[in-house]
PDB file of N, CA, C and O in Angstrom:
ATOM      1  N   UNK A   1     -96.338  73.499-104.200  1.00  0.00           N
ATOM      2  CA  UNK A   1     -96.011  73.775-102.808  1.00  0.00           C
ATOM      3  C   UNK A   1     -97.289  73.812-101.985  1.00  0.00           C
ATOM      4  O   UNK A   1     -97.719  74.891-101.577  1.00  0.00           O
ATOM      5  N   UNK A   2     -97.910  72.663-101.732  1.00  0.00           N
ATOM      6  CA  UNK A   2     -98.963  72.573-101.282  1.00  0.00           C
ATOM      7  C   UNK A   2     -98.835  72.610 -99.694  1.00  0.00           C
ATOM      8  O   UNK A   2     -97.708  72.183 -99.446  1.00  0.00           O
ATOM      9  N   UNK A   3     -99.373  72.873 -98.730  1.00  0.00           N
ATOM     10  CA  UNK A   3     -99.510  72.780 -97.645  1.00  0.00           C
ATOM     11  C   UNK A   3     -98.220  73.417 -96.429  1.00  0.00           C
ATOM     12  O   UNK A   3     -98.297  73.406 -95.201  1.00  0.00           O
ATOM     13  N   UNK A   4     -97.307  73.836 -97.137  1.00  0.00           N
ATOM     14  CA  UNK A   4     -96.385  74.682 -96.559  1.00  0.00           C
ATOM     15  C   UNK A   4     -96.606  76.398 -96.308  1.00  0.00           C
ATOM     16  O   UNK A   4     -96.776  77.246 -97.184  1.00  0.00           O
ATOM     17  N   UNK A   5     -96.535  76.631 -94.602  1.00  0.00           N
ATOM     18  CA  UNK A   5     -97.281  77.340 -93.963  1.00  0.00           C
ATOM     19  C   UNK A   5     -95.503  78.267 -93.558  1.00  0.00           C
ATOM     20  O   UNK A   5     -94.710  77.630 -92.865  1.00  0.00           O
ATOM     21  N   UNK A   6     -95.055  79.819 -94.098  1.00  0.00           N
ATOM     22  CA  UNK A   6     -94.135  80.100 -93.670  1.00  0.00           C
ATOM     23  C   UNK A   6     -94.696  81.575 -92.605  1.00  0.00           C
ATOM     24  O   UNK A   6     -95.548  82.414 -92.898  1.00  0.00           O
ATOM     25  N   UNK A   7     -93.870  81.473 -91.350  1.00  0.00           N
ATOM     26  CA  UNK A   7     -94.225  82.265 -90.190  1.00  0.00           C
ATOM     27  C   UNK A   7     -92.822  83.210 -90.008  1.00  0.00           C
ATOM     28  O   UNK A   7     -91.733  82.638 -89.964  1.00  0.00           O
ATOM     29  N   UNK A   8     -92.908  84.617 -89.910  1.00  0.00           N
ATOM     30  CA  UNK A   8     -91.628  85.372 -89.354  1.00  0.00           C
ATOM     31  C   UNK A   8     -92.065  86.411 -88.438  1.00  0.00           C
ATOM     32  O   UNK A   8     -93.031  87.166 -88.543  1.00  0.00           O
ATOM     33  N   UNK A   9     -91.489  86.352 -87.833  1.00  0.00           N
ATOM     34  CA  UNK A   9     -91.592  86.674 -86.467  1.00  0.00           C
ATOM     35  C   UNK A   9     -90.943  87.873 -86.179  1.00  0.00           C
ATOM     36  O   UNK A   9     -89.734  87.987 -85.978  1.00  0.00           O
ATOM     37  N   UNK A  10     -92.157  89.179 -86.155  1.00  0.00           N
ATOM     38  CA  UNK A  10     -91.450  90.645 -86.294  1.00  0.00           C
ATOM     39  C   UNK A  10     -91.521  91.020 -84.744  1.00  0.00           C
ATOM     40  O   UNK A  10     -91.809  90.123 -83.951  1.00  0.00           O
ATOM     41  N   UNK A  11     -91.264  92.339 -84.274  1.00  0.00           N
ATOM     42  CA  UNK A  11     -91.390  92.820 -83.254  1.00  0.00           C
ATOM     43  C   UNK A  11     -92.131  93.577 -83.111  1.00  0.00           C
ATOM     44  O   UNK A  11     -92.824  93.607 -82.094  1.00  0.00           O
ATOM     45  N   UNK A  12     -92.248  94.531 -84.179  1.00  0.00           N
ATOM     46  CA  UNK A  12     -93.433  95.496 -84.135  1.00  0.00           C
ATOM     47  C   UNK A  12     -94.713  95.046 -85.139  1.00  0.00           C
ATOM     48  O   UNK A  12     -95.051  93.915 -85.489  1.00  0.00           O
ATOM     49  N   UNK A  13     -95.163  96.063 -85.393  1.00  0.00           N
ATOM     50  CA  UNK A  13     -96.547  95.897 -86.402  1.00  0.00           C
ATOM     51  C   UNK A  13     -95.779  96.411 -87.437  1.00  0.00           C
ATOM     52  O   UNK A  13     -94.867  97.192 -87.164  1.00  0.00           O
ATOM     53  N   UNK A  14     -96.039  96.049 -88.738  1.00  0.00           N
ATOM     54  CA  UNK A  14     -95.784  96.880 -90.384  1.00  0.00           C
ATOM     55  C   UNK A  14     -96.880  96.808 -90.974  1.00  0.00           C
ATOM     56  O   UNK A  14     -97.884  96.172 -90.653  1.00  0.00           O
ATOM     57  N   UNK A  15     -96.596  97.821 -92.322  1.00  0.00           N
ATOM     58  CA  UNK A  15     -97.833  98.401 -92.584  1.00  0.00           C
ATOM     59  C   UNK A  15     -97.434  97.547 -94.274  1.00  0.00           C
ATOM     60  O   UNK A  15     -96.384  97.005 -94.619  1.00  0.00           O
ATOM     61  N   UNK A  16     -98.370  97.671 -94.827  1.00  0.00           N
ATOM     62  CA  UNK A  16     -98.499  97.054 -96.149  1.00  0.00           C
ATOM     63  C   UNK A  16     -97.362  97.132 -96.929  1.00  0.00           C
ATOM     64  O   UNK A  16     -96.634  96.258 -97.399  1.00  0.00           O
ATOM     65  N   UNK A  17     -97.342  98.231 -96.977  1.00  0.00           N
ATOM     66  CA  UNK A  17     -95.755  98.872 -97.680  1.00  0.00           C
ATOM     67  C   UNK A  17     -94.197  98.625 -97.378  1.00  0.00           C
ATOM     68  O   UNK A  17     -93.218  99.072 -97.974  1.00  0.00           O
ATOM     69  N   UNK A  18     -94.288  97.615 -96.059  1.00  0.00           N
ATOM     70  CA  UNK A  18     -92.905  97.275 -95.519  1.00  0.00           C
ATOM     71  C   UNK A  18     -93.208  95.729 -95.746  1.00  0.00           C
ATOM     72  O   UNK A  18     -92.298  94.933 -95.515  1.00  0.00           O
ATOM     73  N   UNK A  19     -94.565  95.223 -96.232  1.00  0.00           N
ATOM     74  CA  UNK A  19     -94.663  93.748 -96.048  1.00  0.00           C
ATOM     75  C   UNK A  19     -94.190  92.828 -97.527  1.00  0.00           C
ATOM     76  O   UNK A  19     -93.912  91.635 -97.649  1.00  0.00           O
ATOM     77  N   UNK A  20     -94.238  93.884 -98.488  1.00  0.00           N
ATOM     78  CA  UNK A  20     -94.040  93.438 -99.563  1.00  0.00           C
ATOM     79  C   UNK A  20     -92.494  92.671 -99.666  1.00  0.00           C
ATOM     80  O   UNK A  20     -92.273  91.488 -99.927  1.00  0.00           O
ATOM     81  N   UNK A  21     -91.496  93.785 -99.364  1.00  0.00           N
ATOM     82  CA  UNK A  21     -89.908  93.563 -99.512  1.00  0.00           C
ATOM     83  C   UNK A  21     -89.975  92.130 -99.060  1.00  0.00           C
ATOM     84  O   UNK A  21     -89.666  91.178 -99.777  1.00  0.00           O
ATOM     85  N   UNK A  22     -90.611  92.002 -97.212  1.00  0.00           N
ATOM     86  CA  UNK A  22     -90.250  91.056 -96.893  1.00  0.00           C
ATOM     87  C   UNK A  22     -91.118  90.041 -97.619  1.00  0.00           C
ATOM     88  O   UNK A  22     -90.281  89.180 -97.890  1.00  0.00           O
ATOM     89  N   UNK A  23     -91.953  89.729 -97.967  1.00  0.00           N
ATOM     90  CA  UNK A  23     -92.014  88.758 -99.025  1.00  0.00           C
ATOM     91  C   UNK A  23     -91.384  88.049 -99.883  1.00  0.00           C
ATOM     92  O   UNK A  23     -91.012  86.882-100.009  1.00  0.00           O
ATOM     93  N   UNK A  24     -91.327  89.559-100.760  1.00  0.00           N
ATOM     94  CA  UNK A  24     -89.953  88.934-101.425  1.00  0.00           C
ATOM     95  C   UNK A  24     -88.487  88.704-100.753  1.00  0.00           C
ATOM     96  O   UNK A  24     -87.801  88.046-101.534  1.00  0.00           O
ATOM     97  N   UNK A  25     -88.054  88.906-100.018  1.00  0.00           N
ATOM     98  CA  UNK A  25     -86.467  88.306 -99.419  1.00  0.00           C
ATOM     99  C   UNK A  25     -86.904  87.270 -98.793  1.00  0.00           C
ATOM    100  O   UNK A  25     -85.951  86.537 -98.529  1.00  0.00           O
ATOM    101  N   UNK A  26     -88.160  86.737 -98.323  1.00  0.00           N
ATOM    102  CA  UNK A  26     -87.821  85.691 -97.175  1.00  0.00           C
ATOM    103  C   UNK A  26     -88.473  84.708 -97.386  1.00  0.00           C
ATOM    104  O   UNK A  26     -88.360  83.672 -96.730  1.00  0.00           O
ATOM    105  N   UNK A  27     -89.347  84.892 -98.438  1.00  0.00           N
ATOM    106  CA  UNK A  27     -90.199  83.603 -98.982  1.00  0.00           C
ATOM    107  C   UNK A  27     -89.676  83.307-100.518  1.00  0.00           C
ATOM    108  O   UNK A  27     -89.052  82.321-100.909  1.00  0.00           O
ATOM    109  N   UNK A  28     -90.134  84.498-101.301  1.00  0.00           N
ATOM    110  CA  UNK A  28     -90.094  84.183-103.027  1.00  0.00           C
ATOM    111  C   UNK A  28     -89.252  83.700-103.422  1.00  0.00           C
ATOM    112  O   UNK A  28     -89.298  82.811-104.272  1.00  0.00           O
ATOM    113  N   UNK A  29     -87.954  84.288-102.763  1.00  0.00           N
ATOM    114  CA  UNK A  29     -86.787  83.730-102.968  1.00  0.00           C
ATOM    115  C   UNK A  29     -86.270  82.448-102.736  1.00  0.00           C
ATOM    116  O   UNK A  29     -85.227  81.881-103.059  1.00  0.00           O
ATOM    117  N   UNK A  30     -87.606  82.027-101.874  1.00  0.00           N
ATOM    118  CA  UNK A  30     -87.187  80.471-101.865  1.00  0.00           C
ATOM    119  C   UNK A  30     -88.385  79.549-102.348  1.00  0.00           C
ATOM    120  O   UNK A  30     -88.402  78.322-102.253  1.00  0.00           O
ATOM    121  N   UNK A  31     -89.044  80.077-102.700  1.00  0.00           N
ATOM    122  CA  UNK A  31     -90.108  79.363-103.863  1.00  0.00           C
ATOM    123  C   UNK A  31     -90.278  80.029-105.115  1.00  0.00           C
ATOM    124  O   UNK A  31     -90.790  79.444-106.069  1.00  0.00           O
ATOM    125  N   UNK A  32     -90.045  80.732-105.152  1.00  0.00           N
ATOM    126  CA  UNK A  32     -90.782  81.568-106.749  1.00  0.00           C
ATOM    127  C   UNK A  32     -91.536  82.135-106.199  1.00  0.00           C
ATOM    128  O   UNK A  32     -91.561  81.942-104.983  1.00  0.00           O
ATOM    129  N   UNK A  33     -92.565  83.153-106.817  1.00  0.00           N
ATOM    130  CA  UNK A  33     -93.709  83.291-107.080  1.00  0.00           C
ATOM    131  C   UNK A  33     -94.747  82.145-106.806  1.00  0.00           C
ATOM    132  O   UNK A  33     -94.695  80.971-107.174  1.00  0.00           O
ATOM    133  N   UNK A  34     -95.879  82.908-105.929  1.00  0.00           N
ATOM    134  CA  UNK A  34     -96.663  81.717-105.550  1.00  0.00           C
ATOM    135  C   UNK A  34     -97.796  82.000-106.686  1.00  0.00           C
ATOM    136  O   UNK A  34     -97.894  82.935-107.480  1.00  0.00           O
ATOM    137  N   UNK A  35     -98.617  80.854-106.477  1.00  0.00           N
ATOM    138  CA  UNK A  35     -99.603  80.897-107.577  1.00  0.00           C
ATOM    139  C   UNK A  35    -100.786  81.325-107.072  1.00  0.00           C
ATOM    140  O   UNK A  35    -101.642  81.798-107.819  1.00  0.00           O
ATOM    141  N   UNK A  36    -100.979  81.203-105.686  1.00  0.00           N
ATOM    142  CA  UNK A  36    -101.834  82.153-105.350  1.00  0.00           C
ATOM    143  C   UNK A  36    -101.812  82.397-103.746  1.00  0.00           C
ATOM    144  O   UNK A  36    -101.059  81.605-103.179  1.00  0.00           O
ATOM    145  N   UNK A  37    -102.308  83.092-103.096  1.00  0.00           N
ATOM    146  CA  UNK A  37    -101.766  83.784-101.993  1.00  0.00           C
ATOM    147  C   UNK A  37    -103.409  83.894-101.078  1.00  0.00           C
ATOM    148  O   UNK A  37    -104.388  84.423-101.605  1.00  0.00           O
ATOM    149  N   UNK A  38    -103.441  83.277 -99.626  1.00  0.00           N
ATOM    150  CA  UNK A  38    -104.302  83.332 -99.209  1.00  0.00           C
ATOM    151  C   UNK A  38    -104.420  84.331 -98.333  1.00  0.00           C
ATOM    152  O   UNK A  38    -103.430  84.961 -97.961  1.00  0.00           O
ATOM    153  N   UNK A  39    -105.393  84.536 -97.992  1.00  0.00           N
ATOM    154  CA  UNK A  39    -105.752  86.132 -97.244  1.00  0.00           C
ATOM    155  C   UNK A  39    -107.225  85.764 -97.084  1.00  0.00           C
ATOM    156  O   UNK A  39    -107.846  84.876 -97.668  1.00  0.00           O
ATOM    157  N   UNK A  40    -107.744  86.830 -95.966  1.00  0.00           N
ATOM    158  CA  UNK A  40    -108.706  87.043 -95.383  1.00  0.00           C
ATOM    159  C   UNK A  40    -109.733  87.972 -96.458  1.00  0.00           C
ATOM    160  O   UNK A  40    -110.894  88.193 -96.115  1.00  0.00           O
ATOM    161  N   UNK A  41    -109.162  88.522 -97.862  1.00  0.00           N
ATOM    162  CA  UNK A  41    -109.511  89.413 -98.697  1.00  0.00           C
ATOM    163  C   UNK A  41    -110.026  90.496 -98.340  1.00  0.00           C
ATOM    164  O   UNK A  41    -110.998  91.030 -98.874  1.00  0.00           O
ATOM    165  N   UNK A  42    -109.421  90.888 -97.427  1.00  0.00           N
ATOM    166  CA  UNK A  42    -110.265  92.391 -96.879  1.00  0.00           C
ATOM    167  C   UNK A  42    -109.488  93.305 -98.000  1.00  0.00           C
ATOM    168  O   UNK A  42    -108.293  93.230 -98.284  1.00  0.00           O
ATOM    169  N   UNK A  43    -110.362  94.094 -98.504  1.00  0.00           N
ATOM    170  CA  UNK A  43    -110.150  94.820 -99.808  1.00  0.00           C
ATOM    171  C   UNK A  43    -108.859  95.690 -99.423  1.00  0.00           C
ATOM    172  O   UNK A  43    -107.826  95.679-100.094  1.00  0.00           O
ATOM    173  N   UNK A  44    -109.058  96.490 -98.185  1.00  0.00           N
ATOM    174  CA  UNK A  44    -107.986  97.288 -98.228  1.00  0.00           C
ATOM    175  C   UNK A  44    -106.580  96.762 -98.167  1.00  0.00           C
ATOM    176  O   UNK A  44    -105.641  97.349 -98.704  1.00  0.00           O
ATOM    177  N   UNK A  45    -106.474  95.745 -97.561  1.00  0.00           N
ATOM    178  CA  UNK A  45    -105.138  94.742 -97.180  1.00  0.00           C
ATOM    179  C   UNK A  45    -104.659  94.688 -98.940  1.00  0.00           C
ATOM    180  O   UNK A  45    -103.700  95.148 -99.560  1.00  0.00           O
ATOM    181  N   UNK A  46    -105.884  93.868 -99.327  1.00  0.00           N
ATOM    182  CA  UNK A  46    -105.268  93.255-101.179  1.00  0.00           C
ATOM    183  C   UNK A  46    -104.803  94.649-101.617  1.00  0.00           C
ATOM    184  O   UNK A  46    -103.594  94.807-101.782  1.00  0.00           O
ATOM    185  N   UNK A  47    -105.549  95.564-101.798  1.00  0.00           N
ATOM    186  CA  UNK A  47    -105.494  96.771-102.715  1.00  0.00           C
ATOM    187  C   UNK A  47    -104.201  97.655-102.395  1.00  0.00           C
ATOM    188  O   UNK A  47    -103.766  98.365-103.301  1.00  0.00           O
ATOM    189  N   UNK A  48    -103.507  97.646-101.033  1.00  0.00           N
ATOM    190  CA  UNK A  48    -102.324  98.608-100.567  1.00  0.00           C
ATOM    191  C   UNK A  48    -101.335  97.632-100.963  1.00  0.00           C
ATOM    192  O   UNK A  48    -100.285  98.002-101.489  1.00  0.00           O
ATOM    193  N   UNK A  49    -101.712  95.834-100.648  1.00  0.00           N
ATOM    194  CA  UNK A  49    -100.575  94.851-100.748  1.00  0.00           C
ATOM    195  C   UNK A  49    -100.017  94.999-102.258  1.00  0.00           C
ATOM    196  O   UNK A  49     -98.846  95.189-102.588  1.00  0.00           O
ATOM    197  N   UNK A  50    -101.262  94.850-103.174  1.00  0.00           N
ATOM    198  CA  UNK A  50    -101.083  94.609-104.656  1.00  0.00           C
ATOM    199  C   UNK A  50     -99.912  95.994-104.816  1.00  0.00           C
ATOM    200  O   UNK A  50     -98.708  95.747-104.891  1.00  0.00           O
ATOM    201  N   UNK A  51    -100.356  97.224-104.848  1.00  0.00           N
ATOM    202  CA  UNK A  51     -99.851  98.490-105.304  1.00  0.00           C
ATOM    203  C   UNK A  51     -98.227  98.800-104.540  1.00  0.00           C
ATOM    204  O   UNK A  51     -97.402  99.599-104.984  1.00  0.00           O
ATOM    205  N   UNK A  52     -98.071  98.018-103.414  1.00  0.00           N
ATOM    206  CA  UNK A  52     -96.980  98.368-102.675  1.00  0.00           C
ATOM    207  C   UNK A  52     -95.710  97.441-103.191  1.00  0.00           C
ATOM    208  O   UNK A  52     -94.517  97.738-103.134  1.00  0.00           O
ATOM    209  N   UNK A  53     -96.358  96.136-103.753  1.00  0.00           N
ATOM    210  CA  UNK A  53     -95.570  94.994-104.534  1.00  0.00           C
ATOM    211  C   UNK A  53     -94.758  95.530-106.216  1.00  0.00           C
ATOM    212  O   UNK A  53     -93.648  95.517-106.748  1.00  0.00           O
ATOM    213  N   UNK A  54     -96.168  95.958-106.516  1.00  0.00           N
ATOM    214  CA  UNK A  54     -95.543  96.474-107.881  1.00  0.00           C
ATOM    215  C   UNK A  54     -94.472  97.698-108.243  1.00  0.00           C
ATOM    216  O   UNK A  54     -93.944  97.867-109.342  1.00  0.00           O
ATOM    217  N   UNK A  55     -94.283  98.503-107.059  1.00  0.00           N
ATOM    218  CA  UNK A  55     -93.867  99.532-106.857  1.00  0.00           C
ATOM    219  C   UNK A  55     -92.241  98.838-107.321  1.00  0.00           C
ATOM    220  O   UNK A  55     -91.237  99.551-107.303  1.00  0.00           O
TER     221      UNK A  55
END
């Protein structure tokens, strides 16, 4: 899944911990699991994203 860019369009701001779900309902579910996930790597973003996913 190369070069496919998916955008959703919230109203407010969410915090790490509400971003995960939507991940999974609105993307994974229609690809799998990605193989890797781009980001700006700001530590705190990865580190709340990672822990809020596994939950």
């Amino acid at each position: 899944f190369s070069k496919i860019a998916h955008f959703l369009p919230l109203t407010t701001e969410i915090s790490i911990k509400d971003l995960a779900p939507i991940l999974l309902n609105e993307i994974w579910r229609l690809h799998g699991l990605p193989e890797s996930i781009i980001s700006d790597r700001d530590s705190q973003f990865t580190a709340k994203f990672w822990i809020s996913l596994m939950q």
